[in-house]
C-alpha positions, 0 to 999 in steps of 0.5 A: 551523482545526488539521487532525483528527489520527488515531490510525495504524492499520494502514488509514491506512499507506501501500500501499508500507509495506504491500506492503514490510512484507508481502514482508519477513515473507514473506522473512523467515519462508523465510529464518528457516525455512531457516536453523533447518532448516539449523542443526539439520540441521548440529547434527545432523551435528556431533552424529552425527560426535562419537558416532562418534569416540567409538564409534571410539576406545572400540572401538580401545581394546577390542580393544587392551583384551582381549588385555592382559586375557588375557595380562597384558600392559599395554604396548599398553595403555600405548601407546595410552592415550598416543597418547590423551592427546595428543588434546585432545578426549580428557578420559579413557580407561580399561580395567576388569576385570570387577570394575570395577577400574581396570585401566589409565587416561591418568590412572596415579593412577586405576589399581587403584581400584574405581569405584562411581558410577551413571556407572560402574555403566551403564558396567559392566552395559552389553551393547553400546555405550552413551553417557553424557553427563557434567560432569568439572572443569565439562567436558561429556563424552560418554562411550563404553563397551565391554564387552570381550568374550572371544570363544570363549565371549562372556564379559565380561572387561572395559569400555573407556571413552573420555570426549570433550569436548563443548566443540568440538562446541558452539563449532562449534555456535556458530559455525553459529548466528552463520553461520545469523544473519549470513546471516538478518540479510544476507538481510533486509537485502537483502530490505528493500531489494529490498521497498522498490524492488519497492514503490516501483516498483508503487506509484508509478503508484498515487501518481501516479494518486492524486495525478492524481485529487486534482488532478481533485477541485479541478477541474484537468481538463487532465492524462490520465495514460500508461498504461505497464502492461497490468495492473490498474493500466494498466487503472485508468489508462485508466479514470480518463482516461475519467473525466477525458474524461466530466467534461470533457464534463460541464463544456462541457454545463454552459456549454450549461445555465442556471443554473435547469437545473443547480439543477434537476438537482443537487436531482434527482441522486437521482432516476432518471428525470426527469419533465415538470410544474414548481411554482409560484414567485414571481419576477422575469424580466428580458428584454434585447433589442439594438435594431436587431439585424436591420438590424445583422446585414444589414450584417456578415458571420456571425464579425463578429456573433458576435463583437460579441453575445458582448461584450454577452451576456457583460457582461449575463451577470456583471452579472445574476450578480453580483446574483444572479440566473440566465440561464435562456436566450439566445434569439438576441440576447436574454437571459432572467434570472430573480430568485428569493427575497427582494428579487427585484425590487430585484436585477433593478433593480439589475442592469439600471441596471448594464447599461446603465451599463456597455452606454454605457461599452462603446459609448463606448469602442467609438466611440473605436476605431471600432467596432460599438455596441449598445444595449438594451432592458430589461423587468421583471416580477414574479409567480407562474410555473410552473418546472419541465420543459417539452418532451418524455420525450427532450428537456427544458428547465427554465424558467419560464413562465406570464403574467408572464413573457410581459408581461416579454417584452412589456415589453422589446419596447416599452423604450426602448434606453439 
């Protein structure tokens, strides 16, 4: 038979998966957040230091721009415009007179031309420092202009304009962000091992454990885990090696119970208190008795005895089992079986032509080693009883009694051994 396959959801993942999973994010979203913080903090800066190289430059070129205004004199003009086209940041430099005439420029050709455009026309009418984002030959270029200023009177003679390139400001933009991501994926890479040790570790003692109690629901009760934590897992550790003592207990207490004794419980596990009374049922009891058994003990010391009426208790005891029937209880060197259900009284027949078979196969082989021998008596009855539990609140015992048991017992009393 094919094992039921199920969909994976998120309940049927591994706990190590989970926990793993869960740091990850968690690393994943500081890190993440840290590096956007950090990225835009640095864009900022970048941003910030081009405005004012910008603003230094258009300033530089309006002072040397209102003397040349005044006296006419282009020379200092001309000498710093050259020192600007050296600068490769620098797309454009230019001086207007208060017409809006070019009056000088990096680029000579410009010089004398009137500009109209609306980039112009800002730059123009601007009354303090302004800045112009702008595309010349598919260049971005932040612009910075001046108005130069006749100081005596205030009187505008002129504007400086200074046009920077955008592109190193973006390449090292650029580069921040493939720093910020290379640093993002390392951390994530090293998050996904530490998550994974760090699971690993706090997990195993779960798995260990979990592996402990699957063995322990087969009924491998021989093994108790050690408990290496004082936390919550080292405390469910000790838990489950007192689960594993409880039911070790509960295994040896069912050697001490009959078979009708544990049926009974296991149809009243519901039932918070059990009470005395029984039910009347149909069955067959079996009684064997060991002939002689009082003048045999006599003669052997205690262990010997033990010893010798284990063998036969426990010969009778399959035997009777394997034709399903059940002890009900060993009364010294006597055995107590019942025979419930259908056919009752051919199993107990059958069960006690078998073990006197096999009581003479054991006494014969018993003889050859010069050993104790014993032999049994058997009686059988069948009739209606009462079972149930019989004793008091504090102490019971589940059996069956009533008349027919007590002729069974006679019967075997009055048996001839085999």
């Amino acid at each position: 038979m094919k094992k039921r396959k199920f969909p994976l959801t998120f309940s049927s993942i591994s706990v190590r998966y989970k926990f793993s999973g869960a740091l990850l994010l968690v690393i994943a979203f500081i890190i993440g957040t840290t590096g956007l913080v950090t990225y835009e903090h640095q864009k900022s800066i970048l941003k910030e230091e081009l405005r004012n190289r910008a603003e230094v430059y258009a300033t530089q070129l309006a002072n040397v721009g209102r003397e040349a205004l005044l006296t006419k004199q282009e020379l200092t003009v001309y000498s710093m415009l050259q020192d600007f086209q050296k600068n490769s940041r620098i797309v454009y430099a230019m001086i207007l007179d208060s017409d809006g005439k070019v009056y000088s420029h990096t680029t000579p050709e410009e010089k004398g031309k009137v500009l109209t455009g609306e980039v112009d026309r800002l730059a123009a009418n601007a009354p303090a420092l302004t800045f112009q984002k702008l595309t010349v030959k598919k260049v971005p270029v932040l612009e910075a202009s001046v108005p130069i200023l006749y100081t005596p009177k205030n009187l505008k003679i002129g504007v400086a304009r200074v046009g920077l390139s955008e592109e190193p400001f973006w390449d090292a933009v650029d580069r921040q962000k493939l720093i910020s991501l290379w640093i993002f994926f390392s951390f994530i890479v090293v998050g996904l091992i530490v998550s994974v040790a760090l699971a690993k570790v706090l997990t195993k003692p779960i798995y260990t454990l979990a592996v402990a109690m699957q063995a322990s629901a087969k009924g491998d009760l021989s093994k108790q885990m050690k408990v290496f934590y004082q936390d919550e897992i080292g405390k469910l550790t000790e838990s489950f090696n007192q689960m594993v003592l409880s039911l070790r207990e509960k295994t040896h207490m069912e050697k001490y119970l009959s078979y009708s004794t544990l049926k009974a419980i296991k149809k009243n596990r519901n039932v918070t208190v059990l009470k005395l009374g029984g039910e009347r049922a149909y069955v067959t009891a079996l009684f064997s008795d060991v002939r002689r058994f009082t003048n045999m003990s006599e003669k052997m010391i205690p262990e010997d005895i033990v010893e010798l009426l284990n063998v036969y208790l426990n010969m009778q005891s399959k035997i009777i089992h394997q034709h399903g029937g059940a002890v009900d209880k060993f009364i010294g060197d006597q055995v107590m079986a019942i025979f419930e259900g259908e056919g009752s009284e051919s199993n107990a027949v059958r069960a006690a032509v078998e073990i006197q078979r096999n009581c003479q196969m054991l006494n014969w082989a018993r003889i050859r080693t010069d050993k104790k021998q014993m032999h049994l008596g058997i009686g059988i009855n069948s009739g209606d009883v009462v079972m149930g539990n019989i004793g008091s609140e504090e102490q019971m015992d589940y059996t069956a009694i009533g008349d027919n048991i007590n002729l069974a017992s006679r019967l075997c009393s009055v048996a001839l051994a085999d």
